[in-house]
PyMOL CGO cylinders between C-alpha atoms (Angstrom):
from pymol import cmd
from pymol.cgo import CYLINDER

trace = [
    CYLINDER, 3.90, 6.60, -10.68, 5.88, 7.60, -7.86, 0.3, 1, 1, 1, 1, 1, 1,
    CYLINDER, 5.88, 7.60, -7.86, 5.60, 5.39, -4.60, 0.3, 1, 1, 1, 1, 1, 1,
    CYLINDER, 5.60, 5.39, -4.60, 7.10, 6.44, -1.28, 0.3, 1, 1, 1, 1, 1, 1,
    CYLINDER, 7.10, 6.44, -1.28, 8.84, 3.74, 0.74, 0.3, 1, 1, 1, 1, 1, 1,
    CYLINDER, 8.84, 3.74, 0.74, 7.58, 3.02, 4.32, 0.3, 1, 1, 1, 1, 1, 1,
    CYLINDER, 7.58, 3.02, 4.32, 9.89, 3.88, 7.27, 0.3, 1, 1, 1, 1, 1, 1,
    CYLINDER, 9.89, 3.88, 7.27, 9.40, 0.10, 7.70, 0.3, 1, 1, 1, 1, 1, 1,
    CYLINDER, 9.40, 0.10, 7.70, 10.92, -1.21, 4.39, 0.3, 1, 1, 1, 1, 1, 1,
    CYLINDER, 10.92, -1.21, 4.39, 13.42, 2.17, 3.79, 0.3, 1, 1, 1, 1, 1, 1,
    CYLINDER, 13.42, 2.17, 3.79, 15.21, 1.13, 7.13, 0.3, 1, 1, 1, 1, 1, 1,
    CYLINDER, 15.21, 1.13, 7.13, 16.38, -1.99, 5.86, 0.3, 1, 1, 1, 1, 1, 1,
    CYLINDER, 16.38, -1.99, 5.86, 20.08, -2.26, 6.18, 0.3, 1, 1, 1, 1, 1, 1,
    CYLINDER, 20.08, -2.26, 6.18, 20.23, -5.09, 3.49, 0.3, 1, 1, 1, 1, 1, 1,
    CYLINDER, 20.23, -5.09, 3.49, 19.95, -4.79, -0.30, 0.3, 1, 1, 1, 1, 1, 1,
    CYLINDER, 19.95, -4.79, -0.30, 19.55, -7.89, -2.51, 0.3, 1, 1, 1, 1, 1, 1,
    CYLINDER, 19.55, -7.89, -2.51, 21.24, -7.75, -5.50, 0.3, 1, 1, 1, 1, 1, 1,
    CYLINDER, 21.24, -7.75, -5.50, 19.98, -9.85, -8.70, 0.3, 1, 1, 1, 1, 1, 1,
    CYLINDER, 19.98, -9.85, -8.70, 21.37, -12.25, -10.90, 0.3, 1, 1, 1, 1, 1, 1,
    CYLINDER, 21.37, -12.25, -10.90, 22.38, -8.96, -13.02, 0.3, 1, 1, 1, 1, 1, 1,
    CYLINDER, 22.38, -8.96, -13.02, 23.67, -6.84, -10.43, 0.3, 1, 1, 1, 1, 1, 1,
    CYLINDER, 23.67, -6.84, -10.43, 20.50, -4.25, -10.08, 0.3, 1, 1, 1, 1, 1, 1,
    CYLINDER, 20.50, -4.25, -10.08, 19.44, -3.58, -5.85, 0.3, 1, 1, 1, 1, 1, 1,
    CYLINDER, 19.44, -3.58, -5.85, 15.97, -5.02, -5.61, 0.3, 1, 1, 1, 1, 1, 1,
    CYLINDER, 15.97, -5.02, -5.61, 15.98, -4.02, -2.45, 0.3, 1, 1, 1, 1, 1, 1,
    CYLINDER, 15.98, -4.02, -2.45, 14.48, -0.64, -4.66, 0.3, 1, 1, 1, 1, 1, 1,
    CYLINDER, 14.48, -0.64, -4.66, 11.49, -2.23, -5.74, 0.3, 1, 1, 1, 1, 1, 1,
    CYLINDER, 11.49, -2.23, -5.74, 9.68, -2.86, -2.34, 0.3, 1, 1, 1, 1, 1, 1,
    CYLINDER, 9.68, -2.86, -2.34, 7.63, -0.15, -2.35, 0.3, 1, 1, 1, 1, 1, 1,
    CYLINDER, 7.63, -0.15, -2.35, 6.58, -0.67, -6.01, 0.3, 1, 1, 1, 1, 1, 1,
    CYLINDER, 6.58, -0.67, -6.01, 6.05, -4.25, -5.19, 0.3, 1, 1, 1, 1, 1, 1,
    CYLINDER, 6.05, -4.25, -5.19, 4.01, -3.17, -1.91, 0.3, 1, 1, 1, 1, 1, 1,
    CYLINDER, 4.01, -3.17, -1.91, 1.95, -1.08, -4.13, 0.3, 1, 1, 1, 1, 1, 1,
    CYLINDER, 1.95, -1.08, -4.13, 1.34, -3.38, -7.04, 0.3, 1, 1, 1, 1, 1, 1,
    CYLINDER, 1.34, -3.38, -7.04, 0.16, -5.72, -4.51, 0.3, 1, 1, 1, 1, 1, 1,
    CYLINDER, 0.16, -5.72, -4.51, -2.21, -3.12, -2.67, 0.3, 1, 1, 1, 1, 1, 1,
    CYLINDER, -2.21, -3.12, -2.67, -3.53, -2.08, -5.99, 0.3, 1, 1, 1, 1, 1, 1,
    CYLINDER, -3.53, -2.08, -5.99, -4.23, -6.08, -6.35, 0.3, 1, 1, 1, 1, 1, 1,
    CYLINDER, -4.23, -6.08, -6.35, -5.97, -6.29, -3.27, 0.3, 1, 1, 1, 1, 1, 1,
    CYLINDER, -5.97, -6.29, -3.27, -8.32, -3.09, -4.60, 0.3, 1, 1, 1, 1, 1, 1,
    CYLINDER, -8.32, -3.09, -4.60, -8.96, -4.70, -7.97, 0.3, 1, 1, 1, 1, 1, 1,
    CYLINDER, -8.96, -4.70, -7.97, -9.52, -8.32, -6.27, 0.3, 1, 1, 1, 1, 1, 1,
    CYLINDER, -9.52, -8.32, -6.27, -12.37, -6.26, -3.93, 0.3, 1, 1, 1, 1, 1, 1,
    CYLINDER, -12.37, -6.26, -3.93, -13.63, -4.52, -6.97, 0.3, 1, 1, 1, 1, 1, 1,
    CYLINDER, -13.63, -4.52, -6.97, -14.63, -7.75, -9.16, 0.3, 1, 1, 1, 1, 1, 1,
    CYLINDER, -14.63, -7.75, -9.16, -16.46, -9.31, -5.37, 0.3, 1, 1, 1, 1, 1, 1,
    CYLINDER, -16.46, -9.31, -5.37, -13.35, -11.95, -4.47, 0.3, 1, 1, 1, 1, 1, 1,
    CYLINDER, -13.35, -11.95, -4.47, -11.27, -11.83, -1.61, 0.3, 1, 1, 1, 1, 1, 1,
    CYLINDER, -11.27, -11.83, -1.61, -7.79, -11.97, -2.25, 0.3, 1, 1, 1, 1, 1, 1,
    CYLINDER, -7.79, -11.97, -2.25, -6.49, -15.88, -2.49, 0.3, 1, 1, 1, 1, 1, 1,
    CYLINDER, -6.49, -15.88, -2.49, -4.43, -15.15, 0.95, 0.3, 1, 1, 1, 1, 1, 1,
    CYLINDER, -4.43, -15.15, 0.95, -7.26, -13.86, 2.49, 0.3, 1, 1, 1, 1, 1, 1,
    CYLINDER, -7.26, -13.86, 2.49, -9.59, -16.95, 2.04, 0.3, 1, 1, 1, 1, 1, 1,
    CYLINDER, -9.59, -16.95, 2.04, -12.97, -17.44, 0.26, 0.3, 1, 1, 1, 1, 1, 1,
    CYLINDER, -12.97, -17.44, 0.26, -14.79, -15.08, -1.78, 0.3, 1, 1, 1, 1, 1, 1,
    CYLINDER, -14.79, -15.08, -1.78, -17.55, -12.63, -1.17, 0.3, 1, 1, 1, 1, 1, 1,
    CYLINDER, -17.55, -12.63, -1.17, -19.52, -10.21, -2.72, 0.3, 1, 1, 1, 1, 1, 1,
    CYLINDER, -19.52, -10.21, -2.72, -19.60, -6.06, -1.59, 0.3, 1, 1, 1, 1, 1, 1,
    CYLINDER, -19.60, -6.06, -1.59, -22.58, -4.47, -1.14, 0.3, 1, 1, 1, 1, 1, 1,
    CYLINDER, -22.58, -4.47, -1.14, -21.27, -1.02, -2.47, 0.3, 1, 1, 1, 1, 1, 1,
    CYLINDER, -21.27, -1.02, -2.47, -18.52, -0.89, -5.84, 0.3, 1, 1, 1, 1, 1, 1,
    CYLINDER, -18.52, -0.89, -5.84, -16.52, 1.52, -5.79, 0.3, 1, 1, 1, 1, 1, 1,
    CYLINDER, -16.52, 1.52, -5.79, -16.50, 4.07, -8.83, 0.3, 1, 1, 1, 1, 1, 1,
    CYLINDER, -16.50, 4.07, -8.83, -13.03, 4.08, -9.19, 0.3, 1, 1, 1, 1, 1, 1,
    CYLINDER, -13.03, 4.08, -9.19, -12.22, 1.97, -12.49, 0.3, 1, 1, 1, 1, 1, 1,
    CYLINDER, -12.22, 1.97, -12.49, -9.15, 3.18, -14.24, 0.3, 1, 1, 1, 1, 1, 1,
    CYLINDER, -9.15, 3.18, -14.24, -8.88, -0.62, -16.29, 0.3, 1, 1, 1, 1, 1, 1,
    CYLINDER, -8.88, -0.62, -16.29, -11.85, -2.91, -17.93, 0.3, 1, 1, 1, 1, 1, 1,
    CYLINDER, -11.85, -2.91, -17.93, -12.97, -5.57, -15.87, 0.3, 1, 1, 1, 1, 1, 1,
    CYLINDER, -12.97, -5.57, -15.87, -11.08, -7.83, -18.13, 0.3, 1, 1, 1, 1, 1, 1,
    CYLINDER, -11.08, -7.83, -18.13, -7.77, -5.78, -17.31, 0.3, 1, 1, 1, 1, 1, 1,
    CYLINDER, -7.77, -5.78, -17.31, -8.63, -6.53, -13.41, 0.3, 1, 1, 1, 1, 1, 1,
    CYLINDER, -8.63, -6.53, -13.41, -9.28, -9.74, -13.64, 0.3, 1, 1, 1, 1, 1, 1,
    CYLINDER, -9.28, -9.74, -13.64, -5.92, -10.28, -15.70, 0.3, 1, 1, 1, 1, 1, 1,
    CYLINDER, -5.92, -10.28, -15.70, -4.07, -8.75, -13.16, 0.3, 1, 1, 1, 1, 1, 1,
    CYLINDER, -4.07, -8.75, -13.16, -5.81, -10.41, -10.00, 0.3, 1, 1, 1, 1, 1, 1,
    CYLINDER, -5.81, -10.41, -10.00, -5.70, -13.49, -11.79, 0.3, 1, 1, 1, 1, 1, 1,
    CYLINDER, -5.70, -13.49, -11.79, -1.52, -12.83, -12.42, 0.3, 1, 1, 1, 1, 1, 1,
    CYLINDER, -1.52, -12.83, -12.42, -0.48, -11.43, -9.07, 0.3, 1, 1, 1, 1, 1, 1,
    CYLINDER, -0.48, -11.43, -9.07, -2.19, -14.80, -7.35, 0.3, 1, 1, 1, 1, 1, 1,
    CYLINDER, -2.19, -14.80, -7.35, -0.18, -16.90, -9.45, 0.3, 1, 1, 1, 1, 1, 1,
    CYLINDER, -0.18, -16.90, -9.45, 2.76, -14.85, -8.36, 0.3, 1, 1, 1, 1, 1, 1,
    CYLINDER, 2.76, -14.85, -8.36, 1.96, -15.34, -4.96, 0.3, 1, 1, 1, 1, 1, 1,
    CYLINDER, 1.96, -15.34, -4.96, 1.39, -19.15, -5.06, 0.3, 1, 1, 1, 1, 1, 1,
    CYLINDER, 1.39, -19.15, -5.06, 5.42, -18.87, -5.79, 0.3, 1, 1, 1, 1, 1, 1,
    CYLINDER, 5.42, -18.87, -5.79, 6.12, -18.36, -2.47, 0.3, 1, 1, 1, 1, 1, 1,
    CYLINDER, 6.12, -18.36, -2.47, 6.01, -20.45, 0.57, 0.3, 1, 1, 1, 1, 1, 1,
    CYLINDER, 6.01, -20.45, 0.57, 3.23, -20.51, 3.19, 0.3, 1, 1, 1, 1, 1, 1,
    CYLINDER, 3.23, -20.51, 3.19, 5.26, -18.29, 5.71, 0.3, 1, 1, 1, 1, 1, 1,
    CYLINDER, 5.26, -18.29, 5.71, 6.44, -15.55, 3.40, 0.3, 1, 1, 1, 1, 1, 1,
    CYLINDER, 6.44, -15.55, 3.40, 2.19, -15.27, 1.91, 0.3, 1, 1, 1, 1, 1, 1,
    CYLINDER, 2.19, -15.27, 1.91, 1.32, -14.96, 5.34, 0.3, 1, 1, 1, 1, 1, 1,
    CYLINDER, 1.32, -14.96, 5.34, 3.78, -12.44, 6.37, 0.3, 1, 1, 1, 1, 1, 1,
    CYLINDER, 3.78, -12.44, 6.37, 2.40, -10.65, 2.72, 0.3, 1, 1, 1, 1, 1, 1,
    CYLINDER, 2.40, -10.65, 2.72, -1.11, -10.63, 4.12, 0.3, 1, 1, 1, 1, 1, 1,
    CYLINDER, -1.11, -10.63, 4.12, -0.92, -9.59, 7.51, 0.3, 1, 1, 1, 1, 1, 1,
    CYLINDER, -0.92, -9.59, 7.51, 1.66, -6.70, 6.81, 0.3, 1, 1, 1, 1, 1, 1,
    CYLINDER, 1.66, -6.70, 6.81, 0.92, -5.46, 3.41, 0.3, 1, 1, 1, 1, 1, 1,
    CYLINDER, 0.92, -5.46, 3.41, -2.95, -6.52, 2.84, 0.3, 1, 1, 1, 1, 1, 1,
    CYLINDER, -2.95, -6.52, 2.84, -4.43, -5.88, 6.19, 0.3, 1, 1, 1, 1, 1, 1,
    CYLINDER, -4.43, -5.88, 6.19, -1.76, -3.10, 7.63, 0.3, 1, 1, 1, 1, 1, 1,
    CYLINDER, -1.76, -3.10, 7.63, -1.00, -5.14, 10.54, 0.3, 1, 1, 1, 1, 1, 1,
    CYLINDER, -1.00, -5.14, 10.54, 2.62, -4.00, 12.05, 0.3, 1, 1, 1, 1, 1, 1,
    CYLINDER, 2.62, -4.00, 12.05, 5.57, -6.02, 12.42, 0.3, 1, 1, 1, 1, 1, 1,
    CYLINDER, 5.57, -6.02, 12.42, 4.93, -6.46, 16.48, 0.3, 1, 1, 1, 1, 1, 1,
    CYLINDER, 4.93, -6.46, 16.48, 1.02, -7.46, 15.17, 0.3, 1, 1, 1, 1, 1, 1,
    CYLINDER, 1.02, -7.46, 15.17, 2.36, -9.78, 12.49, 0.3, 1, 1, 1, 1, 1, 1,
    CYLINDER, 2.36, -9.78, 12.49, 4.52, -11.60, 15.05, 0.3, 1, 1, 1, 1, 1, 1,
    CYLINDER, 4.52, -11.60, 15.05, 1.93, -12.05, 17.62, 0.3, 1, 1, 1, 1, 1, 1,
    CYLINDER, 1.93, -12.05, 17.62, -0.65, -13.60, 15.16, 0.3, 1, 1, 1, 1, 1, 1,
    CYLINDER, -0.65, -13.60, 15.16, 1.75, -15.69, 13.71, 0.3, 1, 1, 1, 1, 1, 1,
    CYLINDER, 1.75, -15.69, 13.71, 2.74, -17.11, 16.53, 0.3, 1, 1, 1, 1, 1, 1,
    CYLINDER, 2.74, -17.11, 16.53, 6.84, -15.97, 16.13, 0.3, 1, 1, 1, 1, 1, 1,
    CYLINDER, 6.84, -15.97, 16.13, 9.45, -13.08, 16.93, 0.3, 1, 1, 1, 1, 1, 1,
    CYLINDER, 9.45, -13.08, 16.93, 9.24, -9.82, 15.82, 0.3, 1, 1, 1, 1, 1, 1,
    CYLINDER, 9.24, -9.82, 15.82, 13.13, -10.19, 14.61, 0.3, 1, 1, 1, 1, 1, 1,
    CYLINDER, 13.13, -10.19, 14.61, 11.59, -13.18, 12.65, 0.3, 1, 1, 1, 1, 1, 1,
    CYLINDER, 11.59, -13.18, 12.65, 9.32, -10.43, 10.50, 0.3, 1, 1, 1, 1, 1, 1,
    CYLINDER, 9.32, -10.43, 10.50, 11.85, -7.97, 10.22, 0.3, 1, 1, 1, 1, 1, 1,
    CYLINDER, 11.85, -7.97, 10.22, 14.20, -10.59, 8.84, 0.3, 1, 1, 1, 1, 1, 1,
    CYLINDER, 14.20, -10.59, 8.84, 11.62, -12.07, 6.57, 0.3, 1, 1, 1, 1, 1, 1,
    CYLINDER, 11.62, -12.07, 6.57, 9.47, -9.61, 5.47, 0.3, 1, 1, 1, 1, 1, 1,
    CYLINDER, 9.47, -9.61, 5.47, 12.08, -7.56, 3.15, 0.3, 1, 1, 1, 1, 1, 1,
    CYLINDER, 12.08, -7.56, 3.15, 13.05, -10.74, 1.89, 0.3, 1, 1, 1, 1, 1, 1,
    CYLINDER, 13.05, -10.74, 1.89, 9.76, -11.67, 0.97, 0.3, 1, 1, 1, 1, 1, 1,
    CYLINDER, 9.76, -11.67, 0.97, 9.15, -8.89, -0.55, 0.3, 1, 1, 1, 1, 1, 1,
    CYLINDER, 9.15, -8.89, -0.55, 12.36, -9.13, -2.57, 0.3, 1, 1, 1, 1, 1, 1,
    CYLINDER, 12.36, -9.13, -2.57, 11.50, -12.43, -4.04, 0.3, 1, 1, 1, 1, 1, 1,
    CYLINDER, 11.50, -12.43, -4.04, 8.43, -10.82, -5.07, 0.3, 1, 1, 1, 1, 1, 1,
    CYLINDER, 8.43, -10.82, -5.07, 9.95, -8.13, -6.80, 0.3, 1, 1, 1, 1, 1, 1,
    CYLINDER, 9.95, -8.13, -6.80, 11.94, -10.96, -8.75, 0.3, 1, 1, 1, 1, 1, 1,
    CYLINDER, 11.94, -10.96, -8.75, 8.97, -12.37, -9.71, 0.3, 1, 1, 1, 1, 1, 1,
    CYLINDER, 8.97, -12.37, -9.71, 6.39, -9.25, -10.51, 0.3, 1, 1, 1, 1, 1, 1,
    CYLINDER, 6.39, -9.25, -10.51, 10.26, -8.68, -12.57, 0.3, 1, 1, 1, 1, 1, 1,
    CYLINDER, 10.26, -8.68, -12.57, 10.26, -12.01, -13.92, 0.3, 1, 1, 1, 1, 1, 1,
    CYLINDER, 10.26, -12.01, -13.92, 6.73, -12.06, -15.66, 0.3, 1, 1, 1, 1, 1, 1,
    CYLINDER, 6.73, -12.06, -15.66, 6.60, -8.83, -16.15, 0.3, 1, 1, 1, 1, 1, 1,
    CYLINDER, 6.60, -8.83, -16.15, 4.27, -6.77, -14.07, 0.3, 1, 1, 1, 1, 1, 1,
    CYLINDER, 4.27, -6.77, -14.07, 6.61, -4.92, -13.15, 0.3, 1, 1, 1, 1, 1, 1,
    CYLINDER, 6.61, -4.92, -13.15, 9.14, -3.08, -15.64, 0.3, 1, 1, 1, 1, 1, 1,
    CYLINDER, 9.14, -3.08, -15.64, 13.00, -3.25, -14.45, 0.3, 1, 1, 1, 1, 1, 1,
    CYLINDER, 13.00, -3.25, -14.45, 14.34, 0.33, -13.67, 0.3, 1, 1, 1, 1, 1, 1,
    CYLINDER, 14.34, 0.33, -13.67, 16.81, 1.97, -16.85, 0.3, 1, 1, 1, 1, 1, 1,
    CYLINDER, 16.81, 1.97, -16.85, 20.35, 1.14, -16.49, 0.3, 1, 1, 1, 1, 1, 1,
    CYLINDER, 20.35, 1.14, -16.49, 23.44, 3.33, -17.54, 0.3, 1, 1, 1, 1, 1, 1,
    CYLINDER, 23.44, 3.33, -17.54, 25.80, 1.33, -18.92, 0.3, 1, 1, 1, 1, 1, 1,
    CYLINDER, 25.80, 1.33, -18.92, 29.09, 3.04, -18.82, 0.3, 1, 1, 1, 1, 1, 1,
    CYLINDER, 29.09, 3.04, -18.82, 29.86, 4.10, -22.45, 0.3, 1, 1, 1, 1, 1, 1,
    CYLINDER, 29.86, 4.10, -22.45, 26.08, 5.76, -22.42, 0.3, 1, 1, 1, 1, 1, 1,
    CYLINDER, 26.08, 5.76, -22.42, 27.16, 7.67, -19.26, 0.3, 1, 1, 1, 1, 1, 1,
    CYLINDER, 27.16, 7.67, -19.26, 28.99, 10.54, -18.53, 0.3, 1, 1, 1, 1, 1, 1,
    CYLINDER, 28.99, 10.54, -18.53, 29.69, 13.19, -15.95, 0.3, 1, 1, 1, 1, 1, 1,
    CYLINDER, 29.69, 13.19, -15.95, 26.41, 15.76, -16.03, 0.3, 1, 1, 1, 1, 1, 1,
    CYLINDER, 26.41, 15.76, -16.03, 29.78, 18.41, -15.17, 0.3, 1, 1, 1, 1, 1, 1,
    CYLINDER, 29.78, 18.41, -15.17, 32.38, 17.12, -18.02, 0.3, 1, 1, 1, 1, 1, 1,
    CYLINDER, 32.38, 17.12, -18.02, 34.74, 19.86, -19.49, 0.3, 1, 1, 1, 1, 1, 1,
    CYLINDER, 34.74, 19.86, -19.49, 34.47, 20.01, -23.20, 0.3, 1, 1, 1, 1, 1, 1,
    CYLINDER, 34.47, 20.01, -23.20, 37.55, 20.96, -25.30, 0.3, 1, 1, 1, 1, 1, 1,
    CYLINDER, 37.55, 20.96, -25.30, 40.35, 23.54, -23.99, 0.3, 1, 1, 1, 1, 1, 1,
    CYLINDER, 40.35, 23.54, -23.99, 38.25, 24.29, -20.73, 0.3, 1, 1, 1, 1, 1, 1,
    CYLINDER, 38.25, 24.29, -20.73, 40.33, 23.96, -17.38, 0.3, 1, 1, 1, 1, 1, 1,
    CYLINDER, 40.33, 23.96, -17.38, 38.17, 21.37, -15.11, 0.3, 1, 1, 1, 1, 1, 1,
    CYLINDER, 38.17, 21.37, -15.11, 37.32, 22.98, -11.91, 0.3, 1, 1, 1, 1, 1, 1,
    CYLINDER, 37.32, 22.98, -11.91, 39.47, 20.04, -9.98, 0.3, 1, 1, 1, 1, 1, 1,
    CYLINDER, 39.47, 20.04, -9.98, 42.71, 20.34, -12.04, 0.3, 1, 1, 1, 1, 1, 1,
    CYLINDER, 42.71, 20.34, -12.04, 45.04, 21.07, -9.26, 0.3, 1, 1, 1, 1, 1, 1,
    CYLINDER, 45.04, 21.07, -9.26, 48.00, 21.71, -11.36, 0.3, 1, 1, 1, 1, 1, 1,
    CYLINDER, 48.00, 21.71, -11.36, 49.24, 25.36, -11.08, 0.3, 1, 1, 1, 1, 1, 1,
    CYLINDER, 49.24, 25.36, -11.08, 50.80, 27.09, -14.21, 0.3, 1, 1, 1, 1, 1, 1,
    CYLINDER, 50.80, 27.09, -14.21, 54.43, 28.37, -13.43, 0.3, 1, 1, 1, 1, 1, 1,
]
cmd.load_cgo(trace, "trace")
């Protein structure tokens, strides 16, 4: 699955770094997706996402089932408990800019706060999620090279001169 970051998260001058040293400042868009793909599947089985409010029921269902309903309701059911990890602020900042595509000036202006107050706390939010899709699992951590598994894609082998050998035969 390949996700595209939004100019709004790939603009980000920070980049968390985790306990073990990996950027998950890199998982944003994965994390924005995973929770869009929640708020689809939370649609799909007739509830309205837990930051959202109360449930209802759609007149029309979509034909788009790639999981059982059990699957869905797993996941919905995993995400919210994700979700009730954060604080008040950050779930709210979640909804506004990832569930209903409300932009950062929007955000601010129903939330009654700055629009530096979003941009500071929305990639952090959605950092901590990243942890914590990481943490239980929903999502899988990136593979790491560790440095006696990698090497130079351009490494000489044997008796060959290496193209940056600056040392001139007399």
């Amino acid at each position: 699955m390949t996700v595209s970051l939004p100019a709004s998260v790939r603009g980000q001058a920070e980049h968390s770094k985790s306990s073990d040293g990996v950027c998950i400042s890199a998982y944003r868009g994965y994390t924005m997706a995973l929770l869009r793909r929640y708020f689809h599947m939370s649609l799909d089985i007739g509830r309205l996402p837990s930051l959202l409010g109360r449930e209802f029921f759609r007149a029309r269902v979509t034909s788009y089932h790639v999981h059982s309903f059990e699957d869905v309701v797993i996941l919905v059911h995993d995400v919210e408990r994700c979700l009730e990890r954060l604080d008040d602020f950050s779930r709210s900042v979640i909804a506004r800019i990832v569930l209903q595509d409300y932009t950062w000036d929007e955000a601010a202006l129903l939330m009654n706060c700055s629009r530096r107050t979003i941009a500071r706390r929305f990639p952090r939010t959605l950092d901590r999620l990243s942890e914590i899709f990481l943490e239980v699992g929903l999502l899988r951590p990136f593979p790491t090279n560790s440095p006696e598994t990698a090497r130079p894609c351009q490494e000489a082998s044997g008796d060959e001169t290496l193209a940056n050998d600056c040392t001139v035969s007399k």
